[in-house]
Steps between C-alpha positions, in 0.01 A plus 500: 500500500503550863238288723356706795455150687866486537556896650791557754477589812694799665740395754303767755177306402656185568637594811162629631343161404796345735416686756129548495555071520683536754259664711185285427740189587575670844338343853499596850760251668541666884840467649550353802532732772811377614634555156402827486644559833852372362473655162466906740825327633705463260411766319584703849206697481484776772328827542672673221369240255197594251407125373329459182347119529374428104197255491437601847233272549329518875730778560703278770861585401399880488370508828751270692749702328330852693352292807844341599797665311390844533485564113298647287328260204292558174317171379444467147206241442228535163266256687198720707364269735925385602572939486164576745602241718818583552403857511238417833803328619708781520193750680451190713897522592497851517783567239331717237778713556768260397326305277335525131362246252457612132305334223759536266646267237854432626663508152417861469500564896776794598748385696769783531390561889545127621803391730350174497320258235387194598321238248346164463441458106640232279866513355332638153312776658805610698705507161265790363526651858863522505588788214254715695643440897802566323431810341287647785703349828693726632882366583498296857146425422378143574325226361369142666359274268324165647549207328577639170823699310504805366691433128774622439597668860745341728358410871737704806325180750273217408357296858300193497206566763216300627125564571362471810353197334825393461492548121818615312592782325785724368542828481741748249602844624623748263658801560509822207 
């Protein structure tokens, strides 16, 4: 006699639990802007680049990305009050042309377009992250992660880095 107490779950359910977890667990940590500064640098962005920054927070990598390397930059952030702010940031800088924030959730977020990813999240989140940046980056594409690995991929560069607060951190650079 089967006991309903005791049903399975479908891996897709399961997953979706993982992630929706994942998501509540999430904060805002900023990077440093020095770090952001040397994560655009070893990622060589330029004026070719279209960056895709995931969790993009107060929009800072997006817009240093457009304000000094000449790129264009899509942040990715689900939080309103961190999207509007980076949004007035951008009108403020004048780079509405260059620069876009979505309120999308980055596990579903398209990514075919980007030259550039940059994230912040923990080792775990990157892990679901890296099937899709591997099935939507294009070859040559590039990815900086700060602090934390993407599973599974191989870093081209990893560079230890400092804050202007004099605060260490390390970077991975991945190439598709």
């Amino acid at each position: 006699m089967p006991f309903s107490l005791f049903r399975r779950r479908s891996p897709a359910s399961a997953l979706e639990e993982a992630l929706k977890e994942m998501r509540t667990a999430a904060f805002f940590a900023p990077t440093p802007w020095a770090v952001c500064r040397q994560m655009l640098e070893l990622a060589n962005v330029g004026p070719g680049d279209l960056l895709y920054d995931l969790g993009s927070g107060d929009g800072r990598i997006p817009i240093m990305a457009a304000q000094e390397f000449g790129a264009s930059a899509v942040g990715i952030e689900l939080d309103e009050k961190l999207r509007r702010h980076a949004e007035e940031k951008t009108r403020e800088y004048g780079l509405n042309e260059r620069v876009a924030f979505r309120s999308e959730d980055f596990f579903k977020t398209d990514l075919h377009k980007a030259t550039v990813v940059t994230l912040y999240l923990l080792t775990q989140v990157n892990g679901y992250l890296g099937p899709r940046m591997a099935s939507h980056l294009a070859k040559g594409a590039r990815v900086v992660s700060l602090d934390y690995e993407v599973p599974g991929w191989r870093p081209e560069k990893t560079a230890d880095v400092k804050s202007e607060g004099n605060v260490e951190y390390k970077l991975f650079l991945y190439r598709r």
